[in-house]
Every structure is written in structure tokens, then in C-alpha cells.
C-alpha positions, 0 to 999 in steps of 0.5 A: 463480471465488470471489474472496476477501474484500476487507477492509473494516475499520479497526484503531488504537490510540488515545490523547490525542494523537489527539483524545481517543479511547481505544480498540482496535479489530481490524480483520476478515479481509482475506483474504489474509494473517495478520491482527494487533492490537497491544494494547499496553497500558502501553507506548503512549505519547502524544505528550501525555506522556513515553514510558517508557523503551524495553525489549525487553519485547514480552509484550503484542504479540498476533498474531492468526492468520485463515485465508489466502484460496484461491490465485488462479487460475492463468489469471487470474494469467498473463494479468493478469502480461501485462497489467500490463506490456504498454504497449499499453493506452496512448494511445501504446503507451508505458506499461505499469503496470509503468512508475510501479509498476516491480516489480524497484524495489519497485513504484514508480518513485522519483519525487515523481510519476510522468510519463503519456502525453505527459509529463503529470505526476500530482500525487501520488506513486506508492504501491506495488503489493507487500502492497496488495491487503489494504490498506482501500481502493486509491489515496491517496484510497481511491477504489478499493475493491479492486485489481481496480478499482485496476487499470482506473483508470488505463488510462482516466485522461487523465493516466495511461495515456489509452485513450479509453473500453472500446471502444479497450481492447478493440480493442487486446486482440483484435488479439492472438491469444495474449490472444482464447485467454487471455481466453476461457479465464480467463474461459469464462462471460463471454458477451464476456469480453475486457472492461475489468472483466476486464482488472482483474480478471486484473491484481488477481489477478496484484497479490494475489501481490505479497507480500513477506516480512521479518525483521519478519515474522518478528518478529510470527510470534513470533521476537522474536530476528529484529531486533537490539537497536537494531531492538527499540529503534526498535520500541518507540519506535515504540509508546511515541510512538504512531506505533502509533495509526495505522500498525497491521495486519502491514504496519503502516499501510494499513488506516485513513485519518487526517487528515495533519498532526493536530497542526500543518498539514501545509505542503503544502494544495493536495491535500485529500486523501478530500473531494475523493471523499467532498465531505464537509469532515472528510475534508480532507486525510486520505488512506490511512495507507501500509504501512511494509512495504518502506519504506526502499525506496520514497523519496520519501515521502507523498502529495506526494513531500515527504520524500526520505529516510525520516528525514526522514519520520519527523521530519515525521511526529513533528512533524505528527502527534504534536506531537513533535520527535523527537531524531536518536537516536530517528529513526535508531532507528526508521528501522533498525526500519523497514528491517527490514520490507524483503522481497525479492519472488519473482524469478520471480513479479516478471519482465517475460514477453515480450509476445505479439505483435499 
């Protein structure tokens, strides 16, 4: 099977607040869905200057429309929505990835950092799984260029999930009847299809049908009558201070990596972020801007599980980023626009199947 194109560019607006740049850049197809680009023109504000006063005059956000990717195959998906929530590709039989990424809790688990084999604690919080699969790159670092490799990360991660190496994988998955027949026909041109590669490329085909859809949606669609008078307020707020620079794309965030705590250091500096993959010193303390889709209900926040509420992050981020105190007002607005963007899932697609037996 073909799989779809991975999504490889960057997108942000830019202003003085943001060392200097001046520039628009749209980002190239994900793959998966509707790609957009704000041009905001005059109302884009930095933190430098004075934000205009809010309006309801959206007639500079553009949306552009890229052909969605092929469906993914069925019998990827079927064994892929097994695998995801079977615990025995654990050291211990215990934890499945539907244990940190919970599917009916918007796919994380709620804590600043989720617990591995043995009680073995992570040290950054769990990112959700839902409108990941068109984000640059996977993980807070961007380590992972797609979900397929994602998904076979941590199975094997001694803080995670622990399995030793492939070989212990694959012993477990051949001892189930119902997966030898799965894998065989999910993948009939492997010449040893139950492989660790395959497990991640089932599970990403099962996470590419994590999507949600929301009022926002609706909104970049064109219906700005889908959010209410204070949302659209909240929204231009989010423009004019320049939150926009780097929170861009349909899920607002995910497509660029950025330096956190731009305008002052950020409190937390044991976690250097990307230069701990790349070694490369600029990237110190940059991770992978998060998605704002669902955000109000993915708490506690940032890399570190910093922030427990969403106005507390907002003001962190006015503070850090921007240089900016934002005032309560300005925060609640904001955080109303935010919740805009919460999108139940599928039911049906999200509910845990029974497992096959061994």
C-alpha cells in the first residue's frame, strides 16, 4: 500500500517580537487534511507594539484547501487498533499505549508525566495521539518523523514499555493465532511480516483516523458564525498579540519547532529540549509547538506538565514568549476561543475491541 505524504514543512507568521523576522511562510501538504495559512496582514500585533483594538473582521483569514490522502487500509487499521491497546507488548504484560494516551480522555492520560513499566516515571508529559499524524515531526523533540515511527518507540523505551529487543516483540505477537492471520494479510508481500516496523506501521495507520472535528473547524471552513462574539474576540486577540507567529496550521500549532521562553527563560531548564537529538546548541530548549486543537481538554500543560489549567498557560505563554502580561480579560477571552477548538471523536472508531487471546 501507498502510504500517504508525511508532512514536512514549516508555517508562522512572524514579527519583531520574534527576533526580527518579517515573514509568511505555508507550509506544503500534510497529507491528511485541509491545509491553511493565516495572512493576517494589519491585524497582527507584536508584542513590541500596542494590539489594535479586537474586531470581528476576519476578511484576511485565507484558508487553503490540499486534497486529503487516500483512506488507510482497512486491515492496517484493524490490526493497528488491537495493537494499540493490547498490554502485551509490555515487559510486564501491564501497559498498552492506550494507558498514557487514553482515547476516551482525548488521548492523554492527565498526568504532568506518565508512569512506565515498574512505576518508572517519564520526564515529559504525554502529548496527545488525536490530529498528530499531520504534525512536522512526533515527540516533544521531533525525534520521530512520522507516527508509524512514533508508535514503535516506546515498546522498546526502558522507561516506557520495556520489551528488550524485536525478537521479544515478535514472540509475543506469534503466540496469538488471530494476529499470525492479521499480519500475514495486512502485510502479504513481507516475506516475515510480523515485525516491529509493521507493528508501527498498523498503529500509525489506526492513529491517522484520530481526527476530531470542531466548531473552529467550522470556522476556518468559512462559517465565521460558528463561534460566538467572545470567541471571535479571543480570537483576535490571539492574532493581534502574535500568539499566531507560532501556533499556525488547521490544528493551530504542530507544524514548526520554537525556542520556549523567547522573551524570558523559561523557569523549568533541566529538559534542553531538540539539542539533545540534534547536539546542535541553538536548538536548547526548543521543542515541537503543540496543537491547540482539543486543548482545553488536555491539562496539565507544556513539555513539563507545568501549567494545570489552560489560563494559567495562556499567561505563561504572554509572559515567556511575548514579553507580555496578559490582563484576566484578555486570558478568559482567549481561553473561550481555545475551547472552541474541542472536538468529540467517533465513538466507535476510539472504543477499546477485545483483544485476541494468546
Amino acid at each position: 500500500m501507498t502510504r500517504p505524504r508525511r508532512y514536512r514543512g514549516t508555517s508562522f507568521v512572524a514579527c519583531a517580537s520574534h527576533g526580527g523576522r518579517d515573514m509568511k511562510r505555508i507550509p506544503r501538504a500534510t497529507g491528511r487534511v485541509t491545509v491553511w495559512a493565516l495572512v493576517v496582514g494589519p491585524l497582527l500585533g507584536c508584542a513590541s507594539t500596542a494590539p489594535p483594538v479586537p474586531s470581528d473582521n476576519f476578511a484576511n483569514l485565507q484558508v487553503a484547501a490540499e486534497a486529503i490522502s487516500p483512506p488507510q487500509d482497512p486491515n492496517w487499521v484493524a490490526l493497528g487498533r488491537l495493537l494499540f491497546h493490547d498490554p502485551r507488548l509490555s515487559k510486564n504484560h501491564e501497559l498498552s499505549c492506550s494507558t498514557c494516551h487514553v482515547l476516551t480522555k482525548f488521548g492523554i492520560d492527565g498526568k504532568v508525566v506518565s508512569s512506565g513499566v515498574g512505576g518508572r516515571q517519564g520526564r515529559r508529559n504525554t502529548p496527545t495521539v488525536f490530529n498528530a499524524a499531520t504534525h512536522i515531526a512526533q515527540f516533544w523533540d521531533g525525534r520521530a518523523a512520522d507516527v508509524e515511527e512514533q508508535a514503535a518507540g516506546p515498546i522498546m523505551n526502558p522507561v516506557e514499555m520495556d520489551m528488550p529487543n524485536e525478537k521479544a516483540v515478535v514472540d509475543v505477537l506469534v503466540r496469538v493465532p488471530p494476529y499470525v492471520e492479521m499480519f500475514h494479510k495486512a502485510f502479504p508481500n513481507d516475506e516475515h511480516p510480523i515485525s516491529l516496523k509493521n507493528v508501527g506501521e498498523a498503529i500509525g495507520a489506526f492513529e491517522r483516523g484520530l481526527v476530531t472535528t470542531s466548531r473552529w473547524d467550522k470556522f476556518i471552513a468559512g462559517d465565521h458564525k460558528a463561534l460566538t462574539a467572545r470567541e471571535r474576540q479571543g480570537f483576535g486577540l490571539f492574532i493581534q498579540r502574535g500568539c499566531i507567529a507560532c501556533h499556525t496550521g488547521p490544528q493551530a500549532g504542530g507544524n514548526s519547532f520554537q525556542k520556549v521562553g523567547t522573551m524570558f527563560p523559561w523557569p523549568n531548564q533541566t529538559d534542553q529540549g531538540r539539542s539533545e537529538i540534534t547536539h546542535f546548541p541553538p536548538d536548547r530548549m526548543v521543542f515541537k509547538v503543540p496543537t491547540l486543537k482539543n486543548i482545553a481538554e488536555t491539562a496539565p500543560y507544556f513539555h513539563d506538565g507545568s501549567a494545570k489549567t489552560l489560563e494559567e498557560a495562556i499567561r505563561l505563554m504572554g509572559h515567556h514568549q511575548l514579553g507580555v502580561d496578559l490582563i484576566k480579560d484578555d486570558v478568559d477571552a482567549i481561553a473561550a476561543w481555545m475551547r472552541s477548538m474541542t472536538g468529540e471523536p467517533d465513538p466507535a472508531y476510539v472504543a477499546a475491541p477485545p483483544l485476541p487471546p494468546s
